[in-house]
C-alpha positions, 0 to 999 in steps of 0.5 A: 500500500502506497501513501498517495496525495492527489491534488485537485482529487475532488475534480473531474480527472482527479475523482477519478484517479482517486478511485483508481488508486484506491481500486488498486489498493492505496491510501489516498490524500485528496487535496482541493480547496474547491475552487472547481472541484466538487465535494459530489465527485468525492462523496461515494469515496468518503466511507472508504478508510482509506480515504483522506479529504483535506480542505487545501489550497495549494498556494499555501504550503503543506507538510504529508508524508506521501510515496506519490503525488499527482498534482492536478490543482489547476482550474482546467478550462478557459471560463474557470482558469480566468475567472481568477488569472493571477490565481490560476498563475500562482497555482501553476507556480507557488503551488507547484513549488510547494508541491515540489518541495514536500516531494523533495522532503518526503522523497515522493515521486511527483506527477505534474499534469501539464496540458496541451495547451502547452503548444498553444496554437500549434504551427506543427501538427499532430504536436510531438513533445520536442514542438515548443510550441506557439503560446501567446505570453500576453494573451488572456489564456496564458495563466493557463498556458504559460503557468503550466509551461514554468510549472514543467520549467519547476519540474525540471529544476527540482530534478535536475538540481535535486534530484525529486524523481518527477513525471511530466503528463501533457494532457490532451481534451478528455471528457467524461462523467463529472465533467462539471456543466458550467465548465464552457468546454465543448463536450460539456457545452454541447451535451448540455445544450443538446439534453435542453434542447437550447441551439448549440454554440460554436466558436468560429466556423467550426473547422477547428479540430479537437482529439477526445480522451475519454477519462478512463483511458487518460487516468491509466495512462497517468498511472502508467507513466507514474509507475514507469521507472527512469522515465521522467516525459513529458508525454502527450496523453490522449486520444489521437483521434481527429474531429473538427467542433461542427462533426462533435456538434453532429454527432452529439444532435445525433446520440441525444435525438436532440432538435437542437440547431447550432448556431456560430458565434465569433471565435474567442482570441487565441483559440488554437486551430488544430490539436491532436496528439502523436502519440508515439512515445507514449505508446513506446515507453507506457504501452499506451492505447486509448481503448474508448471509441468517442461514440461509446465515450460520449454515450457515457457522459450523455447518461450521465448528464442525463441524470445530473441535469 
């Protein structure tokens, strides 16, 4: 049994990796101080002795024994992440400093989720992990972008001048049960519009094109990587399927028998125009594939909506 801290665990990725470790057998700590995260996601979880909740904001600094921790503390999505920019900022750097340096006394390895956002809007498609990417450093996304870049940056350091065992995970759009509705991502977005029946809203004209993890499938590649001796990434983890947004839009009209129409609104600034993931090298050195087919993925949460709305 390993003692494991999971940042941001009460959240739509973290509840579900709180279950995992659990399934598999270890005492897990769940840090969040609920900023995005929700005590809903965490509450079957509860009863389970080997399960600790802690109110805690990263930001401020914390001392836990731990053997692991994935920290995951970040809000996730552009209506959430600036909200509160200079927050968001600070939790991709003092918080990944604190997080760092209890990985450091406690001798713990470390897992930093980083994002594809990293590669902002990419002029190198599908994104390999040696891209360095083309963020906008003054743009309204680049708390989110730029912080999760300096957050890799800590991760880096920390190893190469303390030698912190650390993992770097880019986390490419995943979806699924307890994804939060108000969260403005477009799978969330659109189900919820197409279950009520409302117009569905796409940003500019729908070309743009997304890849669809479904949660199960990114959590196991999480612990794969964590468990991964001498292997520190980062590594692109998702589903390298392609979908423009108007073909989600379709096929979520379609699995819902909605009459909803969709309607374009202008496109946000800095809105990447392609993501996908190359995922050589996860399936190299992790023996990752995704498993989950978008249609059966999108089932799932659709039933899952249904039952939350």
């Amino acid at each position: 049994m390993k003692n494991i801290i999971v940042t941001g665990g009460a959240g739509f990725i973290g509840s579900h990796l709180c279950e995992k470790l659990l399934n598999e057998g270890n005492h897990v700590i769940c840090l969040d101080n609920f900023f995005t995260g929700s005590r809903k996601n965490i509450e079957h979880l509860l009863d389970n002795k080997e399960f600790e909740l802690i109110r805690h904001d990263i930001v401020e600094p914390i001392l836990i024994e731990a053997d692991e921790i994935y920290n995951l503390a970040c809000p996730a999505s552009p209506i959430h992440y600036q909200y509160n920019a200079i927050k968001t900022i600070k939790t991709n750097v003092l918080g990944v400093t604190n997080m760092l340096g209890l990985a450091k006394r406690a001798k713990a390895k470390i897992l930093q989720a980083s994002t594809s956002e990293v590669y902002g809007d990419p002029i190198v498609h599908p994104q390999r992990e040696d891209y360095w990417g083309n963020v906008n450093c003054i743009g309204i996304r680049s708390c989110y972008d730029e912080g999760k870049r300096v957050a890799e940056t800590l991760m880096m350091d920390y190893h190469r001048q303390h030698n912190v065992d650390i993992k770097i995970i880019r986390i490419f759009n995943t979806y699924g049960p307890r994804m939060a509705e108000n969260d403005g991502r477009v799978v969330s977005n659109f189900i919820v519009q197409a279950l009520k029946g409302q117009d569905i809203t796409i940003y500019g004209d729908g070309s743009q094109t997304r890849s669809f993890c479904y949660v199960d499938d990114l959590v196991r590649g999480m612990t794969a990587l964590m468990n991964k001796d001498g292997f520190v990434g980062p590594v692109n983890v998702g589903n390298d399927g392609e979908y423009t947004i108007k073909e989600l839009a379709e096929m979520i009209i379609e699995l819902t028998n909605s009459n909803s129409k969709i309607v374009y609104k202008p496109l946000p600034s800095d809105d990447p125009c392609k993501r996908r993931p190359d995922l050589t090298l996860a399936r190299k050195e992790l023996g990752y594939e995704p498993t989950v087919h978008v249609r059966d993925g999108l089932m799932k949460t659709i039933e899952y909506f249904k039952s939350t709305l």
